[in-house]
C-alpha positions, 0 to 999 in steps of 0.5 A, a space after each residue: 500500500 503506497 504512503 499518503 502525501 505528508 502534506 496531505 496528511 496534515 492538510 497543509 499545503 508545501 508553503 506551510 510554515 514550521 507555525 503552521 504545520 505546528 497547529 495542524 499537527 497538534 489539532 489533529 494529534 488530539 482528535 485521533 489520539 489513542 486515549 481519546 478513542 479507545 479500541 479504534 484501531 482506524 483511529 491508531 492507524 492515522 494517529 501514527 501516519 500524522 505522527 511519521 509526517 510531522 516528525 518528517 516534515 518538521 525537520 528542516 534537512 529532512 523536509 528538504 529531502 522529502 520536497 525532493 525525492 518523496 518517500 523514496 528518500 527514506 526508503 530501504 535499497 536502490 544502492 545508496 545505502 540504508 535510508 536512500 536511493 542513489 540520487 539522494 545519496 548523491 545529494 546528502 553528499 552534496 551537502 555534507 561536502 559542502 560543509 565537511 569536505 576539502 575546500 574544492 567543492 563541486 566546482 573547477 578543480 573539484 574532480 568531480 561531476 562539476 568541473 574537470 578531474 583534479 584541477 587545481 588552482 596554482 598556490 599565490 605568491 609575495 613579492 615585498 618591494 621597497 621604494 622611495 619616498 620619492 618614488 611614492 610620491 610620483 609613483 613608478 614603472 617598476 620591473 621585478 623577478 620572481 621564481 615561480 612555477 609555470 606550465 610544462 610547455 613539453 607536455 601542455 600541462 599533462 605531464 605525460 611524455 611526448 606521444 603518450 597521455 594519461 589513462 583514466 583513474 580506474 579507482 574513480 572512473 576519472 572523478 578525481 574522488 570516491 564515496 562511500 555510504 555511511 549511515 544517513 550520509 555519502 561520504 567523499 573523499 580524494 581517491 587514493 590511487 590518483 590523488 584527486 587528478 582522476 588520471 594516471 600517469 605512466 609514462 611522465 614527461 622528462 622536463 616536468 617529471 610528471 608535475 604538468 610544471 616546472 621552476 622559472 623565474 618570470 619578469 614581470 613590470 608593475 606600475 605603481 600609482 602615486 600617493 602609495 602608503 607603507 604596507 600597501 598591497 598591489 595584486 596582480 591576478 592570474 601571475 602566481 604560480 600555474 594551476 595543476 592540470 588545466 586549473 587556473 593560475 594563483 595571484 602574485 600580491 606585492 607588498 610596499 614598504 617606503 624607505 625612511 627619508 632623510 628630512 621628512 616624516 609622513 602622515 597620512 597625505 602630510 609631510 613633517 619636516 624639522 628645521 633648526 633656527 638660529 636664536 637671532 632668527 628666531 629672536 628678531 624674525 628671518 626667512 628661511 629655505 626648506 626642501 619640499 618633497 618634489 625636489 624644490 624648495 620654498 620660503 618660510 618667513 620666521 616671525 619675531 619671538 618664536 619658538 621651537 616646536 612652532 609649526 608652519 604650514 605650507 599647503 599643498 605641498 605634502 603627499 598625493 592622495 592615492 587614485 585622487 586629485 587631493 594632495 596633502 600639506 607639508 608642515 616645517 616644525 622648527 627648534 631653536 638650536 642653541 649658540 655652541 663653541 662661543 668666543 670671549 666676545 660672544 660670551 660677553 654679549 650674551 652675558 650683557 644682553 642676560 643682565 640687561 633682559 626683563 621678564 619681558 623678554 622671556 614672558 614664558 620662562 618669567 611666568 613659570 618661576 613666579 608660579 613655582 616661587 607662588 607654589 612653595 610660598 603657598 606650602 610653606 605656609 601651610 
């Protein structure tokens, strides 16, 4: 006798929401219930056919298998194993591979039904570049070498000799994979006779040795762009190492990092430069000339009394903003060096200068010592 339709048994339709499918359940659990009809064997039959539907269709994986496969999901035989025919099989298989297996999935690569038997994508490869600050700033046509791993071109990849090619796996029958039912699941795993290629190669190139590959250093020109920033990455798509078997190549990712420069410090799209001032520039005010990081120079004009750590900004004259039209500023931060090996002379001068000055004349140092006297006049006497 041939199994009612779940949803027919509950009297929902397949659009039923878990709620739904809970309510009609419990109302008609109730109505054929044992205890509510005893001795009715008609009423125990339907009462277990709602129950086998409910548990069924109130299991998210399950219910999905039934939408598929109907009850031949859950029926003895058909060669898949305890619990289902081949076809659903194939599909838990899917699924549990999708979440358990290794990376490759049903796509190219995968050696199985969905892509070609054992292709691999090639590994990705770094290359760390150093440039100038300089070179940051403009940007650069740069040339590098690389080792890495090309396709044999004795034997296209195959790497069967010249006038043989591989044969199909026969563990596999060319998937590249096996499976074995388990339980409720398909389980499937890299054949371990051809390790997941699906062929078998017995007479291998001589250049490759039967890689389908071999070692080479490539010369390759990367263009970097103005305005770059230390750690930066530029990859480069399809230039990494050649894919196994007919697979796609990897990428080759190149990292930046800017030599420290000898005047200026970078953040961000701003430069800093620290200059040193005389204390007569400083004192009666001068214009001094600063690099600029484009190889020109500019003007500053230093105004009487400043002071060091005192910052001038020189806008637009920093770092380009990367794949922008902006462009940052250069700030000139500068220190007033100290007069060092002094003349008698000199020494004299300063020391009339020292004894003709008021706090005027040093209204920050004058400020500080009157609050330090302030503060321990104050203490002592508390």
């Amino acid at each position: 006798m041939s199994k009612r339709d779940y949803y027919e048994v509950l009297g929902v339709a397949k659009t039923a929401s878990d709620g739904e499918m809970k309510t009609a359940f419990r109302k008609l659990a109730m109505s054929y219930h044992p205890d509510r009809n005893p001795g009715d064997k008609e009423a125990e039959i339907k009462f277990k056919e709602i129950n086998e539907a409910y548990q069924c269709l109130s299991d998210g994986q399950k219910r999905a298998a039934y939408d598929r496969f109907g009850h031949a999901a859950f029926s003895q035989g058909g060669g898949g194993g305890p619990g289902f025919g081949n076809e659903f099989g194939d599909f838990m298989s899917d699924i549990f591979d999708n979440f358990f297996g290794d990376g490759r999935g049903g796509g190219p690569g995968s050696g199985r039904r969905g892509g070609a038997p054992g292709r691999e994508r090639g590994a990705d490869l770094r290359y760390n570049l150093e440039i100038s600050l300089e070179e940051a700033f403009t940007g650069k046509a740069e040339t590098i070498k690389i080792p890495t791993s090309i396709t044999c071109e004795t034997c296209s990849g195959s790497g069967a000799k010249a006038g043989s090619k591989p044969r199909t796996c026969g563990t596999c029958g060319g998937y590249g994979r096996v499976r074995a039912a388990q339980g409720f699941f398909a389980i499937e795993r890299t054949c371990p006779n051809c390790h997941g290629r699906g062929e078998i190669v017995d007479d291998p190139c001589p250049s490759c040795q039967g890689a389908g590959r071999v070692n080479r250093e490539r010369t390759l020109s990367i263009n970097v762009p103005a305005g770059v920033d230390d750690g930066l990455r530029i990859r480069l798509a399809g230039e990494g190492e050649s894919g196994l078997r007919g697979g796609p190549s990897g990428d080759l990712y190149v990292f930046l990092s800017i030599k420290p420069h000898e005047f200026f410090q970078r953040d961000g799209a701003d430069l800093f430069c620290r200059v040193p001032i005389s204390m007569v520039t400083a004192a009666l005010s001068g214009e001094i000339t600063v690099p600029v990081i484009d190889g020109s120079q500019t003007q500053v004009r230093i105004p009487a009394g400043t002071q060091t750590a005192k910052q001038f900004r020189i806008k637009g004259k920093g770092m380009p903003v990367l794949r922008s039209r902006e462009v940052g500023d250069l700030y000139i931060q500068v220190f007033v060096e100290t007069p060092q090996s002094l003349t008698k002379r000199q020494r004299e001068l300063l020391l009339e200068f020292d004894q003709s000055a008021s706090p005027e004349n040093h209204p920050e140092s004058a400020g500080f010592f009157s609050k330090v006297r302030e503060f321990f006049g104050g203490a002592a006497k508390a």
